[in-house]
C-alpha positions in Angstrom: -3.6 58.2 -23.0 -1.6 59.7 -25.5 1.9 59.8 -23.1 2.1 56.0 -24.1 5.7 56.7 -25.2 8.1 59.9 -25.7 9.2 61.6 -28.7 9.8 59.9 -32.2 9.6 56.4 -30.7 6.1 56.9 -29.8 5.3 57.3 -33.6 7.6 54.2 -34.5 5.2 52.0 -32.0 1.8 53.2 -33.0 2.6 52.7 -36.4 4.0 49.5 -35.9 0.9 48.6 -33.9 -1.6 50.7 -36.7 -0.2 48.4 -39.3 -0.3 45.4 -37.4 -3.8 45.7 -37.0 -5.1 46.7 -40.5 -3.2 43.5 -41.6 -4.8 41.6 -38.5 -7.9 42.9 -39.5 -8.0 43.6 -42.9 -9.7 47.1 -42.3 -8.0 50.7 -41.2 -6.8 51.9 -38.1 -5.6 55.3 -37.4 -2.8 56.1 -34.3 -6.0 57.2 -32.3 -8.2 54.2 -32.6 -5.0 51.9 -31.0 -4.4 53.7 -28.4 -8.2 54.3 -27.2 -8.7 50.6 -27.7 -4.8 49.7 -25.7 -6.4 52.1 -23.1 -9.5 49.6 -22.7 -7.1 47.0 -21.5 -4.2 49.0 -20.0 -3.7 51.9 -17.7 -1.7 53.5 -20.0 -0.3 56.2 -16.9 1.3 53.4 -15.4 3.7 53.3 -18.5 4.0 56.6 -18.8 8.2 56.7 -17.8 8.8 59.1 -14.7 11.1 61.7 -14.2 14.4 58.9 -13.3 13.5 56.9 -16.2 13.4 60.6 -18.5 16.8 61.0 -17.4 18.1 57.6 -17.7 16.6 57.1 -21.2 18.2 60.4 -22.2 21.7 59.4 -21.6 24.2 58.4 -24.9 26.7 55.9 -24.7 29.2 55.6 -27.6 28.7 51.9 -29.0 31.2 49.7 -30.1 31.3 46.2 -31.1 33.7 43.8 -29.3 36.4 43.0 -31.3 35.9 39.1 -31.0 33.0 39.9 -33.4 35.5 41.1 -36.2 36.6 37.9 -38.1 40.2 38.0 -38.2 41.2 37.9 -41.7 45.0 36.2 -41.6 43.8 33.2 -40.8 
């Protein structure tokens, strides 16, 4: 259950999630308690990225915006 994402991002969710709920709920929840109760309603394996996805998710690009985003200042 607790393979529901990998590395850092995984942390970034359930504490999205965490803080979503003690708000929703007005009480505490700790990183365990969402993913036991997201485990109730989802087979949590299933999303559990495979080898292919490990390596595709692994790859950098460099970004850069388009340049039609940059206003042009001349005009």
């Amino acid at each position: 259950m607790g393979q529901m994402t990998n590395g850092v991002h995984r942390h970034f969710v359930l504490y999205g999630l965490t803080e979503y709920m003690r708000r929703s709920f007005n009480r505490p929840f700790t990183a365990d308690d969402v993913l036991k109760l997201l485990g109730r309603f989802y087979n949590l394996e299933m999303v559990k990225p495979d080898d292919e996805d490990a390596d595709f998710l692994s790859q950098e690009e460099d970004f850069r915006l388009p340049q039609s985003y940059f206003v042009d200042e001349e005009n």
